[in-house]
The first five atom37 places (N, CA, C, CB, O) and aatype in JSON, in Angstrom:
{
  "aatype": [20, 20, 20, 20, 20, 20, 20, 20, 20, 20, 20, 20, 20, 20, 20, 20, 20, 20, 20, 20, 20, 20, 20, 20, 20, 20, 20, 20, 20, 20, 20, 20, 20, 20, 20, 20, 20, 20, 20, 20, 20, 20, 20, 20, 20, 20, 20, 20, 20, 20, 20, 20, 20, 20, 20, 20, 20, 20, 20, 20, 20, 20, 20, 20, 20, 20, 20, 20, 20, 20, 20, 20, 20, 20, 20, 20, 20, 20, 20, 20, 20, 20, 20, 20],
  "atom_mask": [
    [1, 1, 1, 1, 1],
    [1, 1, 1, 1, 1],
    [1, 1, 1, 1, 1],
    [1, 1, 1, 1, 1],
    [1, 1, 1, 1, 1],
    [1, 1, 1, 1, 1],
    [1, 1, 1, 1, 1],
    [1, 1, 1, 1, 1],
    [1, 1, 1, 1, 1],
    [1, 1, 1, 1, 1],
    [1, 1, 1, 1, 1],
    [1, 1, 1, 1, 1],
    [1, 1, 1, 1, 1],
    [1, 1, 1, 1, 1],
    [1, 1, 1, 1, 1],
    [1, 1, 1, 1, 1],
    [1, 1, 1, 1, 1],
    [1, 1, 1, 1, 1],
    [1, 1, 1, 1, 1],
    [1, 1, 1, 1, 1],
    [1, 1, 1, 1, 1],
    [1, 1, 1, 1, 1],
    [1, 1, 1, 1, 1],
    [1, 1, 1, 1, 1],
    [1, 1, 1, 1, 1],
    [1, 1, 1, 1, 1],
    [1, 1, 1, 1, 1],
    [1, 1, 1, 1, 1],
    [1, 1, 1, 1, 1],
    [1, 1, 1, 1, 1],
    [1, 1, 1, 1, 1],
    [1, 1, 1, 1, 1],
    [1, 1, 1, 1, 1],
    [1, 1, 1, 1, 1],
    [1, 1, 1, 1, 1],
    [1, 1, 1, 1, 1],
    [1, 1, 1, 1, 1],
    [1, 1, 1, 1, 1],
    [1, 1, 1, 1, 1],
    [1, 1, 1, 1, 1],
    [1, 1, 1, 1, 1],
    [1, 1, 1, 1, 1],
    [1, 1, 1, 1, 1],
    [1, 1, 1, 1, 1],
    [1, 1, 1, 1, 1],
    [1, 1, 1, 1, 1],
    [1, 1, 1, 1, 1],
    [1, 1, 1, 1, 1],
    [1, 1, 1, 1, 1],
    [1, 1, 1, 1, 1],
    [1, 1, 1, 1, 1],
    [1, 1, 1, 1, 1],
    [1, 1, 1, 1, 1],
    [1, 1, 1, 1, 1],
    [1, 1, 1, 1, 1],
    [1, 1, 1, 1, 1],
    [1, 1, 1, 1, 1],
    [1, 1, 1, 1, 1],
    [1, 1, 1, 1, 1],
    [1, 1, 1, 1, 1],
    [1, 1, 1, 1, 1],
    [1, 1, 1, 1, 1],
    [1, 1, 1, 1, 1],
    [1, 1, 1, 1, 1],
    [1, 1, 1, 1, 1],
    [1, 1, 1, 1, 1],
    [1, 1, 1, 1, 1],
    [1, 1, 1, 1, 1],
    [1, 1, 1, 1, 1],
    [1, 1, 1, 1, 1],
    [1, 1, 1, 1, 1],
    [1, 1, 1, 1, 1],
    [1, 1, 1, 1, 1],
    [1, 1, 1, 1, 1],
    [1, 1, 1, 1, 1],
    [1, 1, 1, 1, 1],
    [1, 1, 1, 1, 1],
    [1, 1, 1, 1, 1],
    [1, 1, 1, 1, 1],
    [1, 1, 1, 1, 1],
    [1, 1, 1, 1, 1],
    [1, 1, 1, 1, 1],
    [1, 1, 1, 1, 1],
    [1, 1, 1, 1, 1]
  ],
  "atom_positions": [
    [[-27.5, 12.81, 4.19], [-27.14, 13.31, 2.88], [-25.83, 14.09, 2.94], [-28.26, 14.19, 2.31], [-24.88, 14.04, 2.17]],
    [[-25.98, 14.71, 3.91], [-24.33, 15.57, 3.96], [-23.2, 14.61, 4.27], [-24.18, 16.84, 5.3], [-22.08, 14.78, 3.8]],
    [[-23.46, 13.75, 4.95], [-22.49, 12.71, 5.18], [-21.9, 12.27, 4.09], [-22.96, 11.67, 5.8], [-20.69, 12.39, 3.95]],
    [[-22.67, 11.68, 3.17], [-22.22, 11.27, 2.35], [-21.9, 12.27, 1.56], [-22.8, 10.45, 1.97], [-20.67, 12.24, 1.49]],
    [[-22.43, 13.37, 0.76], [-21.38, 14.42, 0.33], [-20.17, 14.63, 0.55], [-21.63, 15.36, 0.58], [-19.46, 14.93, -0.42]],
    [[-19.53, 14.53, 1.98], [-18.5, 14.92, 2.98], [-17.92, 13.78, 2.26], [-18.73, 15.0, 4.75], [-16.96, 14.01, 1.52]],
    [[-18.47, 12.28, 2.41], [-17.67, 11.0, 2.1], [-17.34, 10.94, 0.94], [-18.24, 9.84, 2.34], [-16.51, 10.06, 0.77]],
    [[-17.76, 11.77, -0.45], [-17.73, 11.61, -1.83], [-16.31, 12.45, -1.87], [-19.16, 12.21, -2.74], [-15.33, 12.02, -2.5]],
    [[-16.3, 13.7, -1.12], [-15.32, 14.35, -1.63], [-13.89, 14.35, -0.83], [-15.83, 15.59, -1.82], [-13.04, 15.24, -0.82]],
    [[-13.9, 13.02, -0.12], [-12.8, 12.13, 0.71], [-11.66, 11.85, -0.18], [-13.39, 10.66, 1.26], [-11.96, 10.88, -0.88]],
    [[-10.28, 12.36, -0.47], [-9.4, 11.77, -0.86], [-9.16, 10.59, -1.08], [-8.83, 12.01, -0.44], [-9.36, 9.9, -0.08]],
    [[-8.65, 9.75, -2.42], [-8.42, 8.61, -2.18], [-7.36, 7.97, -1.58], [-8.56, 8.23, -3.0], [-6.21, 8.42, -1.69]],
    [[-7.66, 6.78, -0.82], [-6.62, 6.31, 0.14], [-5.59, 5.64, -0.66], [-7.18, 5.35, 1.24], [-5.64, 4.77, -1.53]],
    [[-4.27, 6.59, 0.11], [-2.63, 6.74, -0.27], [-2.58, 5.07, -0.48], [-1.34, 7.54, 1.23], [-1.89, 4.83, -1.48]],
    [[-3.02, 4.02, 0.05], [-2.33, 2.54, -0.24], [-2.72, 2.67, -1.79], [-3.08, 0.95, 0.71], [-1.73, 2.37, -2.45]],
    [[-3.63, 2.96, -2.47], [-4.09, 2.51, -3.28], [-2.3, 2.86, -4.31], [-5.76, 3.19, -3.54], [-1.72, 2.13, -5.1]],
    [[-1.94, 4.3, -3.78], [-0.53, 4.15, -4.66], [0.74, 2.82, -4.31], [0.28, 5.71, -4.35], [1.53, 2.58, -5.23]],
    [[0.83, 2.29, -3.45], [1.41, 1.2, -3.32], [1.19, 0.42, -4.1], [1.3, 0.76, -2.42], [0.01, 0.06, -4.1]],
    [[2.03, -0.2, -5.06], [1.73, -1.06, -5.79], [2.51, -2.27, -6.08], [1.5, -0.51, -6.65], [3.65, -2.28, -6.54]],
    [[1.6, -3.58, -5.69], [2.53, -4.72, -5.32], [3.69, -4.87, -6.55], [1.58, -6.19, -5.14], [3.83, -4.16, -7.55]],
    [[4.21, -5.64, -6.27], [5.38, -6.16, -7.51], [5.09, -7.14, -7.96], [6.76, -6.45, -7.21], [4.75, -8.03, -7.18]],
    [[5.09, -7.38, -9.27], [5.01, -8.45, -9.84], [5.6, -10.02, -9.63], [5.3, -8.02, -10.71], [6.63, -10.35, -10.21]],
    [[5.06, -10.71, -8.98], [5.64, -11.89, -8.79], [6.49, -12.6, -10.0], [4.61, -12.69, -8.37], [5.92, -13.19, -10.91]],
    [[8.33, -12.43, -9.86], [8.94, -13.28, -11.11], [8.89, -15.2, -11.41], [10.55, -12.87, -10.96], [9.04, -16.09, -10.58]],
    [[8.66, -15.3, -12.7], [8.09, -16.2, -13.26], [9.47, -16.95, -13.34], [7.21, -15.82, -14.5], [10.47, -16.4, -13.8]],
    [[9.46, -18.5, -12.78], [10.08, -19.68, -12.1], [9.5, -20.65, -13.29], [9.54, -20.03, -10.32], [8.29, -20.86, -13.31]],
    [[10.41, -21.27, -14.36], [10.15, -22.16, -15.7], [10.35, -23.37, -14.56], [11.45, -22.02, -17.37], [11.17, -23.45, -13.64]],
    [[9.25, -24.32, -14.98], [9.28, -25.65, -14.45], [10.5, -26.56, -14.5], [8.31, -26.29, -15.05], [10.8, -27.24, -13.52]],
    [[11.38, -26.58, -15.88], [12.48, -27.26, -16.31], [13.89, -26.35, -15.72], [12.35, -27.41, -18.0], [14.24, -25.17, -15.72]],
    [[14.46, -27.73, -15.19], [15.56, -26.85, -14.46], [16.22, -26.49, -16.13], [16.84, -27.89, -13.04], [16.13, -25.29, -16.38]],
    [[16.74, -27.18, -17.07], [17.39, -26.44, -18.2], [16.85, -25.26, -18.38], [17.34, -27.08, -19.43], [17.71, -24.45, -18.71]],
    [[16.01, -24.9, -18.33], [15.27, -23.38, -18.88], [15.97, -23.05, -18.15], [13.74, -22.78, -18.82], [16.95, -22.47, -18.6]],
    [[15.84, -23.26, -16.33], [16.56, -22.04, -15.27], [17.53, -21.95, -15.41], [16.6, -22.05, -13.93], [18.01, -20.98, -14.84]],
    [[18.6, -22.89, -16.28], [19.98, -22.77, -16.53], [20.1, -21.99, -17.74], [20.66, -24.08, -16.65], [20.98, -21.13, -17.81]],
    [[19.37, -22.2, -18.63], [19.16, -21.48, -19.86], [18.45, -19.66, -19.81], [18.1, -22.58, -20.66], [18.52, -18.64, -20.48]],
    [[18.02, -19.99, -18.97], [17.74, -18.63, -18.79], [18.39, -17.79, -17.02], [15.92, -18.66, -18.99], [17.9, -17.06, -16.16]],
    [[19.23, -18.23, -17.19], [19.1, -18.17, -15.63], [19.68, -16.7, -14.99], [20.04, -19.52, -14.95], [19.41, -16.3, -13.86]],
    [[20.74, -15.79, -16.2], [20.66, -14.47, -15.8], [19.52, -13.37, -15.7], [21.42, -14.05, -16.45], [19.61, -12.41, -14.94]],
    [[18.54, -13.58, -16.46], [17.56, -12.98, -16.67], [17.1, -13.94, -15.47], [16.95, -12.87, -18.16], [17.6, -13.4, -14.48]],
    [[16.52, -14.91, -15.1], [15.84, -15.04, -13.84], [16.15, -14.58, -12.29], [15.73, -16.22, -13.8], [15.47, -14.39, -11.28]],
    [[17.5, -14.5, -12.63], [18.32, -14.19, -11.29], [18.06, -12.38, -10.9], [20.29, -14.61, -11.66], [17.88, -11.81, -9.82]],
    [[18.14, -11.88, -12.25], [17.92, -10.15, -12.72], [16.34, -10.35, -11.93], [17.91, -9.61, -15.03], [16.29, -9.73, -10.86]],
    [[15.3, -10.96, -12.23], [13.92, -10.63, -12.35], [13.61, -10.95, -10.72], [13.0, -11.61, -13.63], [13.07, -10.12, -9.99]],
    [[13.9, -11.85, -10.4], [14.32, -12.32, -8.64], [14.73, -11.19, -7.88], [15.71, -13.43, -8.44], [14.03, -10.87, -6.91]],
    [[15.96, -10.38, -8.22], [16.54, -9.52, -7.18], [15.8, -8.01, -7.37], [18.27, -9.47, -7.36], [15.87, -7.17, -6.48]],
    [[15.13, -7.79, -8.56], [14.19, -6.76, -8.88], [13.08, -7.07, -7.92], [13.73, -6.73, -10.41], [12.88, -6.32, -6.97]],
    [[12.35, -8.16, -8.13], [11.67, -8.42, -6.86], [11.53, -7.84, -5.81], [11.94, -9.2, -6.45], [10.73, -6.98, -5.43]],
    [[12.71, -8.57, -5.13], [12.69, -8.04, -3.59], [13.23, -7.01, -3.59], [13.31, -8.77, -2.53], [12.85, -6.43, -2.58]],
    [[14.1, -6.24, -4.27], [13.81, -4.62, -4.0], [12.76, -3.91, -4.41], [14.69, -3.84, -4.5], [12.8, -2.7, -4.22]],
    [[11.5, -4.56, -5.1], [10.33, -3.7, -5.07], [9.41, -3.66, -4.23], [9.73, -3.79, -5.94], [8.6, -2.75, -4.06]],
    [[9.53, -5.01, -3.47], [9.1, -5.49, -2.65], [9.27, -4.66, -1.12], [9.58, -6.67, -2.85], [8.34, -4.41, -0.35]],
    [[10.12, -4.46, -1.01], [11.15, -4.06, 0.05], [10.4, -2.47, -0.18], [13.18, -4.37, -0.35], [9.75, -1.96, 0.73]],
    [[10.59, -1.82, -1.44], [9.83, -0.63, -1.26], [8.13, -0.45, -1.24], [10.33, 0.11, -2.28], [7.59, 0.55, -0.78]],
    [[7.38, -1.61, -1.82], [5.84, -1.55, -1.25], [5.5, -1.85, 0.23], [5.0, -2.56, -2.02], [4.5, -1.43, 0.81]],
    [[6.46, -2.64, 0.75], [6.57, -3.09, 2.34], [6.57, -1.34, 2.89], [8.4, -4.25, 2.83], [5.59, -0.85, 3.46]],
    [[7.59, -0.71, 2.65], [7.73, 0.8, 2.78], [6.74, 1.67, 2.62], [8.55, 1.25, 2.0], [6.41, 2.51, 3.45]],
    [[6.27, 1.5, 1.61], [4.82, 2.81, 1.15], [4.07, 2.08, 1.99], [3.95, 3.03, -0.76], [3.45, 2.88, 2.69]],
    [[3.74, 0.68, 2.38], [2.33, 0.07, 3.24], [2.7, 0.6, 4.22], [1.95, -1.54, 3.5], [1.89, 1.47, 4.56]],
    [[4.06, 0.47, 5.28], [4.59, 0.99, 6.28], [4.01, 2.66, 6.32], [6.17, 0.74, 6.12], [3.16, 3.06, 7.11]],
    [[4.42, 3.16, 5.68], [3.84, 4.73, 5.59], [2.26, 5.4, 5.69], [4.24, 5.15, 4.26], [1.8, 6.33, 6.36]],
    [[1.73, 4.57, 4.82], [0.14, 4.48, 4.44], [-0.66, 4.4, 5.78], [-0.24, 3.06, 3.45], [-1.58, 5.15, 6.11]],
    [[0.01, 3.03, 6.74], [-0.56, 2.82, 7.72], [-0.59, 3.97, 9.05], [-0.06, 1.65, 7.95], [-1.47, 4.36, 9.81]],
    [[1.38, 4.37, 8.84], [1.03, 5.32, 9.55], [0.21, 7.2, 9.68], [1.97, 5.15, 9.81], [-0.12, 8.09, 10.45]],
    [[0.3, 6.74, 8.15], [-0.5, 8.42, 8.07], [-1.81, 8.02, 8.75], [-0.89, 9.21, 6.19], [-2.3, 8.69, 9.66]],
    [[-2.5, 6.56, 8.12], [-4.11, 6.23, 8.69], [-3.74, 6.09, 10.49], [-4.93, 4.31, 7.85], [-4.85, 6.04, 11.01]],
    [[-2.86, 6.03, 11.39], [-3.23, 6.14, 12.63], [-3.38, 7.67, 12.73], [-2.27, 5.46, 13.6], [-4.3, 8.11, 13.42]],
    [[-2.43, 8.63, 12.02], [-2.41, 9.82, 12.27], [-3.84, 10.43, 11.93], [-1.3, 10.37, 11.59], [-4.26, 11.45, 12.47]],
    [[-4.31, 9.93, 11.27], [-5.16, 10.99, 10.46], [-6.54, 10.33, 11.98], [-5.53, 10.56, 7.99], [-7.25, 11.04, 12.69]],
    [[-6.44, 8.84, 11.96], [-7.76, 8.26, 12.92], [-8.06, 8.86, 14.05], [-7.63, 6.9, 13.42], [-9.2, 9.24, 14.35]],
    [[-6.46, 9.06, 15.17], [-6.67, 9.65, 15.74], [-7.06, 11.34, 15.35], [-5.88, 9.26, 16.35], [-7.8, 11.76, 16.25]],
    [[-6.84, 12.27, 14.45], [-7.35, 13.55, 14.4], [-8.83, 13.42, 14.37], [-6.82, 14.31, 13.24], [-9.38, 13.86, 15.38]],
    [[-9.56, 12.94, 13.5], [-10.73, 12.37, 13.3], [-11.44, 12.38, 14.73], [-10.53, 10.99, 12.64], [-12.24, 13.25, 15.08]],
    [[-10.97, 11.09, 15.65], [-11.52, 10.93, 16.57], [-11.62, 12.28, 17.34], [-10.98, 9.92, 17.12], [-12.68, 12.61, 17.87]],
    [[-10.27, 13.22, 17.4], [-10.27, 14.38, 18.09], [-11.55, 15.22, 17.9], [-9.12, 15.1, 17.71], [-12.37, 15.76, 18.65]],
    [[-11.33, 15.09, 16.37], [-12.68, 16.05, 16.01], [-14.36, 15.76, 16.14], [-12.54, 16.3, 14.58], [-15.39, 16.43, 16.06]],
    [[-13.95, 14.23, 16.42], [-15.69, 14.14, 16.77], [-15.92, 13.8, 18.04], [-16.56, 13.02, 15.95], [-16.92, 13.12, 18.27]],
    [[-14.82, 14.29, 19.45], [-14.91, 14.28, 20.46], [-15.35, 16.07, 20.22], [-13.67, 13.57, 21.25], [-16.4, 16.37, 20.79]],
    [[-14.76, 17.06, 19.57], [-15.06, 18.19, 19.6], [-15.98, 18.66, 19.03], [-14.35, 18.69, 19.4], [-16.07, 19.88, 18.88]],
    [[-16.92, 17.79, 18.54], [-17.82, 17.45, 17.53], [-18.97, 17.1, 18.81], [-17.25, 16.1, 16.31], [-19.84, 17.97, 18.85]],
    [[-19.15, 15.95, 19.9], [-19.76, 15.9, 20.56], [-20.03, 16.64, 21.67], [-19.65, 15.18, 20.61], [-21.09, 16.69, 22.29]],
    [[-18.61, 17.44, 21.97], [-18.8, 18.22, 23.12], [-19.6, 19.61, 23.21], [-17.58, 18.44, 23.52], [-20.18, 20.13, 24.16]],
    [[-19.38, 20.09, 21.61], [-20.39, 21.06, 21.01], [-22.1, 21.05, 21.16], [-20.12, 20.93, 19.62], [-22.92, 21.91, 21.45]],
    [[-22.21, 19.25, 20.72], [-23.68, 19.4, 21.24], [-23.88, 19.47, 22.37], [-24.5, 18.54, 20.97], [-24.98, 19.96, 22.65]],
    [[-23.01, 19.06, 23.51], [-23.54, 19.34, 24.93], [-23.96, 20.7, 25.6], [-22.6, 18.89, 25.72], [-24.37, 20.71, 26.76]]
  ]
}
């Protein structure tokens, strides 16, 4: 029961703020892509610089979760050595 208490009042995990980018929308007819094709070219290069920054926050996310795994582990090595 305390466990799970402990687990309820767990921060939520930082990826969840990463947030993918919207994949830009590619018209089947090449005239459209010519017809529209500054605005597709705009929606394309928005892309991959959002992209480029969720790659970044995942990059980050992951490393706070080694940081934090290993503390964790620290603490339930200091956690077991107590019961001995």
């Amino acid at each position: 029961m305390l466990f799970a208490f402990l687990l309820g009042s767990m921060p939520i995990a930082a990826a969840a703020d990463c947030v993918p980018p919207e994949r830009p929308f590619l018209p089947q007819s090449q005239d459209d892509m010519r017809a529209y094709a500054d605005l597709i070219r705009s929606d394309f290069e928005a892309y991959i610089a959002d992209v480029q920054d969720y790659f970044r926050c995942l990059d980050a996310e992951r490393a706070r979760a080694f940081v934090e795994a290993r503390e964790v582990s620290d603490d339930y090595a200091r956690f077991l050595n107590a019961l001995e």
